[in-house]
PDB file of N, CA, C, O and CB in Angstrom:
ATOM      1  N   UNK A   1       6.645  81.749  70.330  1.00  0.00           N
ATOM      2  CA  UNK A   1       6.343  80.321  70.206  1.00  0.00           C
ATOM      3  C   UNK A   1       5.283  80.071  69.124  1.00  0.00           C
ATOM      4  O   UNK A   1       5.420  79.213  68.252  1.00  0.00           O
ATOM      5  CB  UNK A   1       5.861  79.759  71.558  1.00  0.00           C
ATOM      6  N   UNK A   2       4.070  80.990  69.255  1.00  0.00           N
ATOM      7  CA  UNK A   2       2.848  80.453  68.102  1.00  0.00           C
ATOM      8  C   UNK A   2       3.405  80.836  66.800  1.00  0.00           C
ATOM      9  O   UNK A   2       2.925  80.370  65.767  1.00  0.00           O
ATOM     10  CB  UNK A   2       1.189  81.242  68.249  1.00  0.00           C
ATOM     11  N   UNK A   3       4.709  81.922  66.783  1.00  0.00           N
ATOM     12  CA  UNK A   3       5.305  82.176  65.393  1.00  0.00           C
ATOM     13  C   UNK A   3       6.166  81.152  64.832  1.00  0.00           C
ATOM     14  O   UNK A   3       6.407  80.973  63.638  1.00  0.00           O
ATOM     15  CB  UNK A   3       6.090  83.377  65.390  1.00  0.00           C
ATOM     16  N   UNK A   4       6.622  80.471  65.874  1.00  0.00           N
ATOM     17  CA  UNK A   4       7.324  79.214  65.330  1.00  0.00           C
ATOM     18  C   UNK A   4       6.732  78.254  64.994  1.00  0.00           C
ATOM     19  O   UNK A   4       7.246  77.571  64.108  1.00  0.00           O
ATOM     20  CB  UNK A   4       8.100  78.695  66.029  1.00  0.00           C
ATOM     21  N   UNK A   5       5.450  77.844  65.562  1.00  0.00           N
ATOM     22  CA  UNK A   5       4.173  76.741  64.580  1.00  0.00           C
ATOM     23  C   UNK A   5       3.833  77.375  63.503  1.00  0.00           C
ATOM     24  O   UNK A   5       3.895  76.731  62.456  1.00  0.00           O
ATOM     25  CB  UNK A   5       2.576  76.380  65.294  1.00  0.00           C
ATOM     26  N   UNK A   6       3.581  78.171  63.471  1.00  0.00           N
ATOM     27  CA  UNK A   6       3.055  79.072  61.968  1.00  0.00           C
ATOM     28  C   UNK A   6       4.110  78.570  61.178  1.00  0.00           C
ATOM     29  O   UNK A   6       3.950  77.621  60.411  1.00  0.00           O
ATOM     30  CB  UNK A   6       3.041  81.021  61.943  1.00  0.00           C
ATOM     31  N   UNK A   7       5.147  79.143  61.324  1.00  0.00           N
ATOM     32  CA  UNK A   7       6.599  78.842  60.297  1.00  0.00           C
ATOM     33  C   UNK A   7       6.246  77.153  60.122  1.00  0.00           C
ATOM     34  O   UNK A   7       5.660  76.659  59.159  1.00  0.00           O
ATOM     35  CB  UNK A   7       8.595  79.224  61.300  1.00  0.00           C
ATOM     36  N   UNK A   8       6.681  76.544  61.120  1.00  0.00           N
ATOM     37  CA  UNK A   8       6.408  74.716  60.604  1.00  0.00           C
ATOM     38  C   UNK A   8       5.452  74.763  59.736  1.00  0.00           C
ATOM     39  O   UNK A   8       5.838  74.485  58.601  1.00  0.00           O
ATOM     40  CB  UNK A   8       5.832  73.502  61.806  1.00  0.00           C
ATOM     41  N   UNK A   9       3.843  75.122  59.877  1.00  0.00           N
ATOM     42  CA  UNK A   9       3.556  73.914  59.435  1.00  0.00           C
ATOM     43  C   UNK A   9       3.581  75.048  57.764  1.00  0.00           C
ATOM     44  O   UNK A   9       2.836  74.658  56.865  1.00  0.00           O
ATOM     45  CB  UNK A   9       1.911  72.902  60.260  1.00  0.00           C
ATOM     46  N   UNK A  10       4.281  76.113  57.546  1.00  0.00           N
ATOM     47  CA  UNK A  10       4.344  76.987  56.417  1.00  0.00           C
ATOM     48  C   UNK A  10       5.118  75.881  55.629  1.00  0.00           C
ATOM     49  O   UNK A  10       4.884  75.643  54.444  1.00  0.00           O
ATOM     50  CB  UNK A  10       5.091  78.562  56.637  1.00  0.00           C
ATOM     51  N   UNK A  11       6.110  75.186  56.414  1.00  0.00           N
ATOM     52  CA  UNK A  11       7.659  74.465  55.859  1.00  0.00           C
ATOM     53  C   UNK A  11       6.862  73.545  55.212  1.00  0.00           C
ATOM     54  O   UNK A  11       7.286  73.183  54.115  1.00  0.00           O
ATOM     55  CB  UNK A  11       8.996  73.710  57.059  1.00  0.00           C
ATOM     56  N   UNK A  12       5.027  72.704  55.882  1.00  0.00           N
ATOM     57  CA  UNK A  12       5.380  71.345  55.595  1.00  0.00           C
ATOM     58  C   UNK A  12       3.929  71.564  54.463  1.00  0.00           C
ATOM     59  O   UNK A  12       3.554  70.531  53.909  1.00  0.00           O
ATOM     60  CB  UNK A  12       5.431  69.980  57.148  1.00  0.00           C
ATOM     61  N   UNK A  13       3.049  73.048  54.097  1.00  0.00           N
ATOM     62  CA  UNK A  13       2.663  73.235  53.516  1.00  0.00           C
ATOM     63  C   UNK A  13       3.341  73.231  52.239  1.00  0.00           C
ATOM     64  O   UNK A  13       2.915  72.584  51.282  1.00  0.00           O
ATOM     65  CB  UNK A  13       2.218  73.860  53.950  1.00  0.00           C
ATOM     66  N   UNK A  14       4.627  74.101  52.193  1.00  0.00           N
ATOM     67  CA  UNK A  14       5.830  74.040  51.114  1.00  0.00           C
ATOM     68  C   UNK A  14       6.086  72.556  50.721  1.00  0.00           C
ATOM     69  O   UNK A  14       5.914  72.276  49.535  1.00  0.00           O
ATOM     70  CB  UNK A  14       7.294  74.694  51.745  1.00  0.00           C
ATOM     71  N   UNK A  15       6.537  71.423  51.704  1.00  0.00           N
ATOM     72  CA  UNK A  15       7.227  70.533  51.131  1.00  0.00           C
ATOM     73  C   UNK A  15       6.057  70.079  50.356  1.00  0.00           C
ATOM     74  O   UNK A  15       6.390  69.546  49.298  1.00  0.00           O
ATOM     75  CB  UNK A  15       8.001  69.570  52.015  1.00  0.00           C
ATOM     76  N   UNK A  16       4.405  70.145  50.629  1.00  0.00           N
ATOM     77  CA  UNK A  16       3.403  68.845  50.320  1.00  0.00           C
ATOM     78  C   UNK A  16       3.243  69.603  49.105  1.00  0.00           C
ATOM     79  O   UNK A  16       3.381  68.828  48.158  1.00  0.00           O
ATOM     80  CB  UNK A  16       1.864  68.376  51.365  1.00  0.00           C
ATOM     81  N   UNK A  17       3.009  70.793  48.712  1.00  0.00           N
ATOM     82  CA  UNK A  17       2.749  71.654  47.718  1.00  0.00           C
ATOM     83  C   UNK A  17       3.973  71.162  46.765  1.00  0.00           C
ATOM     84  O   UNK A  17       3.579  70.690  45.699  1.00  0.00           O
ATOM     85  CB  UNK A  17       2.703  73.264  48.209  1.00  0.00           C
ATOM     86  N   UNK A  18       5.362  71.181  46.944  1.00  0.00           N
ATOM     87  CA  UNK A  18       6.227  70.485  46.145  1.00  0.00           C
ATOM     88  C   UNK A  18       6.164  69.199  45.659  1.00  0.00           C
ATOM     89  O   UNK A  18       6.196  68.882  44.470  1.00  0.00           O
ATOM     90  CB  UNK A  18       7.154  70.511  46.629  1.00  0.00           C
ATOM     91  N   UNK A  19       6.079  68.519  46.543  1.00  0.00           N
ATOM     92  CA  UNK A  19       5.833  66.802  46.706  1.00  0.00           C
ATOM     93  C   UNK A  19       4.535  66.489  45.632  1.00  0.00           C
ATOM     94  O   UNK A  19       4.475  65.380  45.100  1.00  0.00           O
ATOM     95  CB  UNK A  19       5.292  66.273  48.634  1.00  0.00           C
ATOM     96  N   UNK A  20       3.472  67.563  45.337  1.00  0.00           N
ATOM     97  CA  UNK A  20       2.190  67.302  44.370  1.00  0.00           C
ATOM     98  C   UNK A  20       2.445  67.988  43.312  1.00  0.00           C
ATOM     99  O   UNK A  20       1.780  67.832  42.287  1.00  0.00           O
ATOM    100  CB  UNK A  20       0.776  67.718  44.867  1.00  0.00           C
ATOM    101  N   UNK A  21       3.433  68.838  43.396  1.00  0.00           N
ATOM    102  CA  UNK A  21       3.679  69.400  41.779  1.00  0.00           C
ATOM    103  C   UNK A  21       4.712  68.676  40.930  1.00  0.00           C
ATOM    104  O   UNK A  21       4.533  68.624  39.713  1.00  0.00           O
ATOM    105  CB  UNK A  21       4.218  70.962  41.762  1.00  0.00           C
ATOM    106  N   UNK A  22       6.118  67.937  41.660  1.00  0.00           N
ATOM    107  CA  UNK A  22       6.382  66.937  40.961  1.00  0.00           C
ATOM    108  C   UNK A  22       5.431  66.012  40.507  1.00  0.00           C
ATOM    109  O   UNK A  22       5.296  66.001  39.283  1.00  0.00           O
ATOM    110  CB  UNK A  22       7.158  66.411  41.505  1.00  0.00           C
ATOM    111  N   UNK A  23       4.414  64.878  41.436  1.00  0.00           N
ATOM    112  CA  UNK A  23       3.547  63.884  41.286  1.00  0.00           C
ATOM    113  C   UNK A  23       3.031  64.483  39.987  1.00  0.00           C
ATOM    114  O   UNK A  23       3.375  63.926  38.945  1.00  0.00           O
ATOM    115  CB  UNK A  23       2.528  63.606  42.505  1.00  0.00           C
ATOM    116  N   UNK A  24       2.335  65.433  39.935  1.00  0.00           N
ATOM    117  CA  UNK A  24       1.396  65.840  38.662  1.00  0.00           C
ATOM    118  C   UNK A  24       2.326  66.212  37.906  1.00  0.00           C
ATOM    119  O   UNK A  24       1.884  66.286  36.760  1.00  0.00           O
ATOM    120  CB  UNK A  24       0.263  66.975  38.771  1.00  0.00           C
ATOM    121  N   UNK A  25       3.485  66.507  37.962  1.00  0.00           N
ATOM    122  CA  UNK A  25       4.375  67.391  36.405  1.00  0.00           C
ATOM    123  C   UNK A  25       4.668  65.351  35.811  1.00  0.00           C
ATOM    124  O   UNK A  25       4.091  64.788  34.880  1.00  0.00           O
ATOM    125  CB  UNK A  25       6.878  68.953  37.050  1.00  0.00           C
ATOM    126  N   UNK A  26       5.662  64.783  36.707  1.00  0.00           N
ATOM    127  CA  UNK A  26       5.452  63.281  36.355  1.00  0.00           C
ATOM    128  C   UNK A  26       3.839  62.822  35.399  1.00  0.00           C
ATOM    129  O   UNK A  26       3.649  62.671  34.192  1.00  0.00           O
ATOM    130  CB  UNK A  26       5.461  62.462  38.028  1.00  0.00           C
ATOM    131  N   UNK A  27       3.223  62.749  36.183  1.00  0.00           N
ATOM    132  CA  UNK A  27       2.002  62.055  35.512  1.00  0.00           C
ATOM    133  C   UNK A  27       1.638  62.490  34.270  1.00  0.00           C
ATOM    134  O   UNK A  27       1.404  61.664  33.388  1.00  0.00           O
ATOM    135  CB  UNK A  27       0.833  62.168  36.259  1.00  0.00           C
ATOM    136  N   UNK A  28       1.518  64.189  33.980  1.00  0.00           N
ATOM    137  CA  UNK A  28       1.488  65.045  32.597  1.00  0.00           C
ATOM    138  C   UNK A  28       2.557  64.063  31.959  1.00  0.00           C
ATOM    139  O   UNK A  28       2.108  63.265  31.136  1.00  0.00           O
ATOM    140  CB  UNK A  28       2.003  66.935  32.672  1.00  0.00           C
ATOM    141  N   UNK A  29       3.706  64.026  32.191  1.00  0.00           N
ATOM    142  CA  UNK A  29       4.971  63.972  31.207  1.00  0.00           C
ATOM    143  C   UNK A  29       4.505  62.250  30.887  1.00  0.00           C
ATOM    144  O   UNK A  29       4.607  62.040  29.678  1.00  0.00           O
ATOM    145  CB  UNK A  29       6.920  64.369  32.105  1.00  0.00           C
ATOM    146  N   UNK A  30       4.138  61.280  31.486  1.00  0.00           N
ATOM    147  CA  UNK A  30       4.212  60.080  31.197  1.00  0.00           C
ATOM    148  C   UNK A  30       2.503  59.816  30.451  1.00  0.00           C
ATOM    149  O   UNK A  30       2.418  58.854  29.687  1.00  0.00           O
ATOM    150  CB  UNK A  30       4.700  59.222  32.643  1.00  0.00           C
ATOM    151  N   UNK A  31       1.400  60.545  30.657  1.00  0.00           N
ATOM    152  CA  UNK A  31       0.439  60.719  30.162  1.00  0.00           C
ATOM    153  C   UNK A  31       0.844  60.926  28.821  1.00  0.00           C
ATOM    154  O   UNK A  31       0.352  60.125  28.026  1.00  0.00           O
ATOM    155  CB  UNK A  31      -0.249  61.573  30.764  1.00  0.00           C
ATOM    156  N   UNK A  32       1.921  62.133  28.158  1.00  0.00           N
ATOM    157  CA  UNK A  32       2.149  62.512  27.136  1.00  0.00           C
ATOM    158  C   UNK A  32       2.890  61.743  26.372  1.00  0.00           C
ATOM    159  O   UNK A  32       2.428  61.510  25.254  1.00  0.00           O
ATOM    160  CB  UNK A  32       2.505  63.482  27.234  1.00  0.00           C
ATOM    161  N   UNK A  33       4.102  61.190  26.700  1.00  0.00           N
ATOM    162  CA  UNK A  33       4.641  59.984  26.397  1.00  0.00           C
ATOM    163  C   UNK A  33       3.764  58.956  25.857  1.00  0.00           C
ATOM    164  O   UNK A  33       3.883  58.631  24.676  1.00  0.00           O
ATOM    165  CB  UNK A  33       5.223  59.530  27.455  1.00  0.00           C
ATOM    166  N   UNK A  34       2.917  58.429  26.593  1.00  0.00           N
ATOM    167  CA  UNK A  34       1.636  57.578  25.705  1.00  0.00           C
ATOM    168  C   UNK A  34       0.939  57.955  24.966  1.00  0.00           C
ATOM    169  O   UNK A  34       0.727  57.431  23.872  1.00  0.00           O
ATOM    170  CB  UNK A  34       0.725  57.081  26.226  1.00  0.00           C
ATOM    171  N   UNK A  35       0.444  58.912  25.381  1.00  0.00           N
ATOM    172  CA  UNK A  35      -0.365  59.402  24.288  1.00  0.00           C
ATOM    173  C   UNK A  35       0.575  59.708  22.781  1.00  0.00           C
ATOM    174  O   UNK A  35      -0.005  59.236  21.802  1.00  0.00           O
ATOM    175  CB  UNK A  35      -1.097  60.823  24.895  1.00  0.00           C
ATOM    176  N   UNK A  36       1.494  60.192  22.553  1.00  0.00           N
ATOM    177  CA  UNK A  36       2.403  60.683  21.340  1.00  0.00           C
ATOM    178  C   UNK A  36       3.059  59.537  20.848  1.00  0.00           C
ATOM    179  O   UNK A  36       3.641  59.706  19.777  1.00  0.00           O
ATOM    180  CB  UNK A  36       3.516  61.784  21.713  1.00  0.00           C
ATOM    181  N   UNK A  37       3.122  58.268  21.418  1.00  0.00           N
ATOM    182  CA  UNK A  37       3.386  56.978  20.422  1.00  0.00           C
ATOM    183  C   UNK A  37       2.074  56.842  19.817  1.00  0.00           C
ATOM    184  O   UNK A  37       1.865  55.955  18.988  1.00  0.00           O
ATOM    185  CB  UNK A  37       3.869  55.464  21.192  1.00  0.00           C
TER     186      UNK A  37
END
């Protein structure tokens, strides 16, 4: 059972860790976009 909470909150460490590396790869790419006009 405590191996199966471990695993969750591993899943929802993964999704938030994903979820902030799009946010920041976005923000770089549209930062750069302005800046290079």
């Amino acid at each position: 059972m405590k191996a199966l909470i471990i695993n969750k909150i591993g899943d929802v460490c993964l999704l938030l860790g994903i979820i902030l590396f799009f946010t920041f790869y976005n923000s770089l790419e549209f930062l750069f976009i302005n800046c290079s006009t």
